[in-house]
MIZA-298540 format. One record per residue (C-alpha): x negated, z, y negated. Coordinates in pm, 1 decimal, m for minus. Layout:
! MIZA-298540
         X         Z         Y
         X         Z         Y
...
***
This chain:
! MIZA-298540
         X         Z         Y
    1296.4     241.2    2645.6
    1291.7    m123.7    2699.7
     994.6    m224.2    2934.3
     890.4    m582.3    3050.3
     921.2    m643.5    3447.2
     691.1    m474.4    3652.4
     645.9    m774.9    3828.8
     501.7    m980.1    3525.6
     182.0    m721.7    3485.7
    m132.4    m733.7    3735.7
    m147.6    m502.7    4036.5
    m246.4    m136.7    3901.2
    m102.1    m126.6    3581.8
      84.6     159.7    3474.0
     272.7     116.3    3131.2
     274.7     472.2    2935.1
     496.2     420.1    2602.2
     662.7     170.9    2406.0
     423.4     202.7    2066.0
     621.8    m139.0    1859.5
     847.7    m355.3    1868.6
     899.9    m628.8    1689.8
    1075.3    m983.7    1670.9
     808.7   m1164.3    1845.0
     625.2    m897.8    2051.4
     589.2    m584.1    2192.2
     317.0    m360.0    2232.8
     252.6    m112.9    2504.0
       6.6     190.6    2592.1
    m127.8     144.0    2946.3
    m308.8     273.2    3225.5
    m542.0      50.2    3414.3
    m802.4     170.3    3692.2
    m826.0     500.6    3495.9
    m916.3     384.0    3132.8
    m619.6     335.4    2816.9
    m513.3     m30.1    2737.6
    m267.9    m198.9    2497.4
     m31.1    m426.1    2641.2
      99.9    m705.7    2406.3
     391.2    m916.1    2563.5
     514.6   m1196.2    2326.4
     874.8   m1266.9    2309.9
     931.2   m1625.5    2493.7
    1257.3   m1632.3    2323.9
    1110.9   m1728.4    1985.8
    1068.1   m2078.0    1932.0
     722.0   m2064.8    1738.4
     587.4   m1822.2    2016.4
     374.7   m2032.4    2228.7
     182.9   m2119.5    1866.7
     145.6   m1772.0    1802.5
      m0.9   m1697.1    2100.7
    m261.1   m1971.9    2079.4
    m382.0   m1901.0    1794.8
    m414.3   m1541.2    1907.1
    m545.7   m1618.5    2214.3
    m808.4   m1904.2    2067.6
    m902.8   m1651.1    1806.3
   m1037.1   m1392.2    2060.5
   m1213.8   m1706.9    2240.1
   m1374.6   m1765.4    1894.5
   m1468.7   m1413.6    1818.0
   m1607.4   m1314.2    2144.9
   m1809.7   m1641.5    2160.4
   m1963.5   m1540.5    1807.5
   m1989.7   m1189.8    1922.9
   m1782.4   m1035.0    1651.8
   m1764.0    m657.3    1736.2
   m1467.2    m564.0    1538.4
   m1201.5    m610.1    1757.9
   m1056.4    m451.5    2100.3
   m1234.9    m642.2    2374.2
   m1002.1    m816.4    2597.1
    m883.6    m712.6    3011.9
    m667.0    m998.8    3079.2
    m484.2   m1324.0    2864.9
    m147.6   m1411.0    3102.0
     m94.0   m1797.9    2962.8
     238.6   m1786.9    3194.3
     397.1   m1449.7    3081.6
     248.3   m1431.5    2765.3
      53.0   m1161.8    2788.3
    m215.8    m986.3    2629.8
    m378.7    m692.4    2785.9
    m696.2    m488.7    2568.5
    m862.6    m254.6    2481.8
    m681.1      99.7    2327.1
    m901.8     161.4    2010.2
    m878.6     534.9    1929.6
    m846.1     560.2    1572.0
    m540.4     472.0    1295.0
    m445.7     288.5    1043.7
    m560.2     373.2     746.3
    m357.5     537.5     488.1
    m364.4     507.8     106.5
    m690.9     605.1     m45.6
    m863.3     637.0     285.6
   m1080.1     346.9     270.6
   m1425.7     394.4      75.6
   m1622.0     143.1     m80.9
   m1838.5     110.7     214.4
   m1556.7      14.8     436.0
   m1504.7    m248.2     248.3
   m1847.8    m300.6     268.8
   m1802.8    m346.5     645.7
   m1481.5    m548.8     579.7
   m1623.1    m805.4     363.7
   m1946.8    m814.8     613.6
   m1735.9    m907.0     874.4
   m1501.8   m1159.3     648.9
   m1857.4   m1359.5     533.5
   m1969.8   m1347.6     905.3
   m1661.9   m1589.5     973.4
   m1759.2   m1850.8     764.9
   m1696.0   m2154.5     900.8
   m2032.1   m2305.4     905.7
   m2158.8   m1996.1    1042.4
   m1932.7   m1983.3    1398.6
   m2041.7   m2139.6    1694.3
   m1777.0   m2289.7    1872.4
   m1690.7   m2450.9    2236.1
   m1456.5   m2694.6    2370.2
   m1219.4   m2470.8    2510.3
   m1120.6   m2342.9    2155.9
    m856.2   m2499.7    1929.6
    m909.3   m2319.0    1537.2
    m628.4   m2490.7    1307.4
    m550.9   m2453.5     986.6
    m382.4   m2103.2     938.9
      24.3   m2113.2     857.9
      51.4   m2101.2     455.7
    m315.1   m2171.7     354.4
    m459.5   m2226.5      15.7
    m712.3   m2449.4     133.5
    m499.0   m2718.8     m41.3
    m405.0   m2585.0    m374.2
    m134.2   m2798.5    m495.2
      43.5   m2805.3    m178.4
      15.6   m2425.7    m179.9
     134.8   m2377.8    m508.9
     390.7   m2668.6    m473.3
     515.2   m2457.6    m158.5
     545.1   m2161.0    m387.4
     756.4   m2295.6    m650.6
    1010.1   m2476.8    m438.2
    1100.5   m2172.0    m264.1
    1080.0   m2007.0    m606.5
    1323.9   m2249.2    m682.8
    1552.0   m2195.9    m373.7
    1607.5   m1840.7    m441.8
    1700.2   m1913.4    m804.0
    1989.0   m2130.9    m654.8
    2090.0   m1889.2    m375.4
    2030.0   m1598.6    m524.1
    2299.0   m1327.4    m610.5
    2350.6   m1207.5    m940.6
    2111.4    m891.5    m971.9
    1790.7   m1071.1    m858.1
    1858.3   m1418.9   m1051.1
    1725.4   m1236.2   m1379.3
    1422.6   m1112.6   m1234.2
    1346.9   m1441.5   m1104.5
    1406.1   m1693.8   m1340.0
    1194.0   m1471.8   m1566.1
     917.4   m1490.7   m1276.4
    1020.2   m1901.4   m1278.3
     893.7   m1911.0   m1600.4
     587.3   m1700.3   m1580.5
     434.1   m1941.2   m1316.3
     541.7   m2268.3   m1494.0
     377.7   m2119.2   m1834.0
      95.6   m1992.7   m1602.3
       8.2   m2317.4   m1474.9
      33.0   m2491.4   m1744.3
    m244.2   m2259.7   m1956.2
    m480.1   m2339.0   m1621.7
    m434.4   m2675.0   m1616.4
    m807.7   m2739.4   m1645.4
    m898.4   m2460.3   m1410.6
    m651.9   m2598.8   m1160.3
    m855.1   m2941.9   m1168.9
   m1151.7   m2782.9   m1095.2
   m1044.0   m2581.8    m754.7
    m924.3   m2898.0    m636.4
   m1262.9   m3041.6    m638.9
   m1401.7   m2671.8    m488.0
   m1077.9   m2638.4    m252.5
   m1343.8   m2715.6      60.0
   m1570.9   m2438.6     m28.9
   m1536.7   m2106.1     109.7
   m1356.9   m2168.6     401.2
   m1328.6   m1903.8     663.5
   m1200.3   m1804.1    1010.7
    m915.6   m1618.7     857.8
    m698.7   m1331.2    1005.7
    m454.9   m1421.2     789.6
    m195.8   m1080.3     826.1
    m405.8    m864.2     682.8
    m388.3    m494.2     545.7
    m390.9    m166.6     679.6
    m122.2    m208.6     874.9
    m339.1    m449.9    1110.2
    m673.8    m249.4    1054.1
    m771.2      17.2    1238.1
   m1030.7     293.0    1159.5
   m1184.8     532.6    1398.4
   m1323.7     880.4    1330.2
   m1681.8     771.2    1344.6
   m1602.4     509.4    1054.3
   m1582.6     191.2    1294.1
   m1352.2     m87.4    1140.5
   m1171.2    m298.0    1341.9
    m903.6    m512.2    1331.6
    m601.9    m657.7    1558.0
    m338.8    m906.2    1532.3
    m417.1   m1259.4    1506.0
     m95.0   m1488.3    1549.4
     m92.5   m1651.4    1199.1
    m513.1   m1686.9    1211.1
    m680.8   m1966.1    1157.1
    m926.2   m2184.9     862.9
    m846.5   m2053.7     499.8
    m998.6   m2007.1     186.2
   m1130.8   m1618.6     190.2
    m979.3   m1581.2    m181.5
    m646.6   m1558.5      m0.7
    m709.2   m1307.2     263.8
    m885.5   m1045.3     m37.2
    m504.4   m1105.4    m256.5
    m306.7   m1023.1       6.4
    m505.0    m706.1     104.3
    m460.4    m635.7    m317.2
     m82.2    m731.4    m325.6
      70.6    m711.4      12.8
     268.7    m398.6     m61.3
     217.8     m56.8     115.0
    m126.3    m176.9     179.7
    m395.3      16.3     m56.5
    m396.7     222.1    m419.9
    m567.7      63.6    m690.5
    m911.1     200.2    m653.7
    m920.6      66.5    m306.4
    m853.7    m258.2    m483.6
   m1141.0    m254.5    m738.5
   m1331.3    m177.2    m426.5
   m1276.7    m443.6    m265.6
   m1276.7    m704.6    m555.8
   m1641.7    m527.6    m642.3
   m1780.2    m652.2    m283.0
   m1599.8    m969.1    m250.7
   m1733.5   m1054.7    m609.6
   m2123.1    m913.3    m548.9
   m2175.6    m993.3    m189.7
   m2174.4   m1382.2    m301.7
   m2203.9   m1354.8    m685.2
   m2011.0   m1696.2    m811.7
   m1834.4   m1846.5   m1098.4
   m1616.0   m2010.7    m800.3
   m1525.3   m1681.8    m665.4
   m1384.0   m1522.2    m976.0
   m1231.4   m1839.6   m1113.8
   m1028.9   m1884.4    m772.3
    m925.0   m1487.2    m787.0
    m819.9   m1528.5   m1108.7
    m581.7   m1845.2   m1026.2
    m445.2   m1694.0    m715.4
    m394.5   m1354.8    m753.8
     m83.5   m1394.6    m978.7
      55.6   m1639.5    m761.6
      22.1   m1426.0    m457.8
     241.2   m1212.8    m668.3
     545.1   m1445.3    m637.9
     464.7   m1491.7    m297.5
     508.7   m1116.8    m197.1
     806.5   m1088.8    m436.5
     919.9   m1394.2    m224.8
     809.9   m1260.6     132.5
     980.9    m963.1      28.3
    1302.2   m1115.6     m90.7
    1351.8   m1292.2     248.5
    1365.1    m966.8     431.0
    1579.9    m709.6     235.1
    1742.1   m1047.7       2.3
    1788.0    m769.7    m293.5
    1496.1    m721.6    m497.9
    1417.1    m315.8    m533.5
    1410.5    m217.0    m957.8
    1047.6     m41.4    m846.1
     968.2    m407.4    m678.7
    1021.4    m549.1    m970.9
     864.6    m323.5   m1199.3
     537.9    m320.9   m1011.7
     545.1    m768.6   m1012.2
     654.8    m790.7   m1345.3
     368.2    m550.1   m1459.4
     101.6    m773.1   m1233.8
     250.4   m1069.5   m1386.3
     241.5    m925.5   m1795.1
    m145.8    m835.6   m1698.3
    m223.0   m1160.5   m1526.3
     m58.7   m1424.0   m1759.6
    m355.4   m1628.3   m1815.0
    m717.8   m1622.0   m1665.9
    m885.0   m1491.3   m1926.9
    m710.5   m1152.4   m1915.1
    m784.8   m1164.3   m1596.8
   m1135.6   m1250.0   m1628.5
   m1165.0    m971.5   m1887.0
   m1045.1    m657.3   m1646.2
   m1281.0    m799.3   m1348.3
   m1549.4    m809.6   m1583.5
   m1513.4    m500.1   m1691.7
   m1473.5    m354.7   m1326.1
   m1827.2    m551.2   m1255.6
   m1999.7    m383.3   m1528.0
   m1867.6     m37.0   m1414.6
   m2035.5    m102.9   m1100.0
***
């Protein structure tokens, strides 16, 4: 097992077991002065780390300030080692089907608590712009299709099918929502939020007595809130499809708007292509089930009134 130096971690603490590792951190039980802690040591190697943790760092500044219970409360932030040390939440991650409509009543509490003319903030804390934000929709969407595009020239042979058919979709697409489009861009300062950004189970954690909280802020930062409620419906792995309508029933009735549904409608097929994309980038083959599951999103989101049509029909089934 691969621990960090002794030497780098405060007098007293004990580490217990290697939980994660990943490319840019590692996370650690812990014993400190009797009571369970996580232990979160970035990896200096990477050369984006020192943004990562500052925006991870700044966003617990900005939640505690605010007083935003939903998230381990913090021992000790090591700016030299880059280190984290908190809280151990006892609870899990929540599996398919085990989040409830009133969990995502808690979730979307929480997400409309963040608005950014809501939070207080000090001096000491630096909230940018969150990596791969929406908050500017044609640079967004321009982002999308040019690595759309880069795929299509470097892909192999059994994904280039697959995704100059999914080329196509979202040149067709944007072209029926031409209109629409015109009108985010004059709404694309609305809504804005204190994203988490990485969001989905896998960074939410549930305890037995129905607490929500949630961890993991190194891509956080100001976004519209449409995109964090896509990727919780797209990301993959992340919940079934009545944990979706769910969700889309308390995001759409906790702030009734036109705005609302006309920017879920525009982005949730292009978050599509963006998993398909995010997904591409790791395994660079696209899985026949992968594909499948987009290319059915994509057939039932081709235009926004389709769209419009199955969220009004969830609304009235409320």
């Amino acid at each position: 097992m691969k621990y960090i130096h002794q030497e780098k971690l405060p007098q007293g603490v004990e580490l217990m077991d290697c939980i994660k590792t990943g490319g840019n951190s590692t996370i650690y039980s812990a014993i400190w002065d009797d009571e369970e802690y996580i232990v979160k040591s970035y990896n200096q190697k990477n050369k984006d780390i020192d943004k990562r943790f500052e925006r991870e760092v700044n966003a617990y500044k900005l939640l505690n300030e605010n007083e935003i219970e939903c998230i381990p409360e913090i021992r000790l932030i090591d700016n030299e080692n880059k280190l984290i040390i908190m809280s151990k939440i006892k609870g899990a991650n929540p599996k398919k089907n085990e989040l409830v409509r009133t969990d995502f009543q808690r979730i979307l509490k929480i997400y409309n608590s963040l608005e950014k003319e809501k939070l207080m903030m000090n001096n000491n804390i630096k909230i940018v712009d969150a990596p791969g934000n929406i908050l500017d929709i044609d640079l967004a969407i321009n982002e999308l299709l040019k690595q759309l595009k880069k795929e299509i020239q470097t892909s192999k042979k059994y994904n280039l099918k697959s995704l100059k058919k999914i080329n196509k979709f979202a040149q067709n697409f944007l072209e029926l929502n031409r209109s629409e489009l015109r009108e985010i861009r004059m709404l694309n300062r609305r809504d804005i939020i204190f994203s988490f950004s990485d969001v989905g189970s896998h960074n939410t954690i549930k305890t037995k007595s129905g607490e929500i909280f949630f961890i993991d802020f190194e891509h956080s930062g100001w976004d519209d809130q449409v995109k964090q409620i896509c990727d919780w419906l797209i990301r993959p792995n992340s919940i079934s499809e009545m944990e979706g309508i769910n969700l889309i029933k308390e995001y759409l009735y906790t702030k009734p708007s036109a705005r609302r549904l006309l920017k879920l409608q525009l982005w949730l097929p292009l978050c599509c292509i963006k998993w398909l994309l995010i997904g591409i980038s790791y395994n660079r083959k696209i899985d026949k089930e992968n594909i499948a599951t987009i290319e059915k999103q994509l057939e039932l989101y081709k235009n926004s009134q389709s769209l419009a049509l199955k969220y009004k029909a969830i609304l009235i089934d409320k």
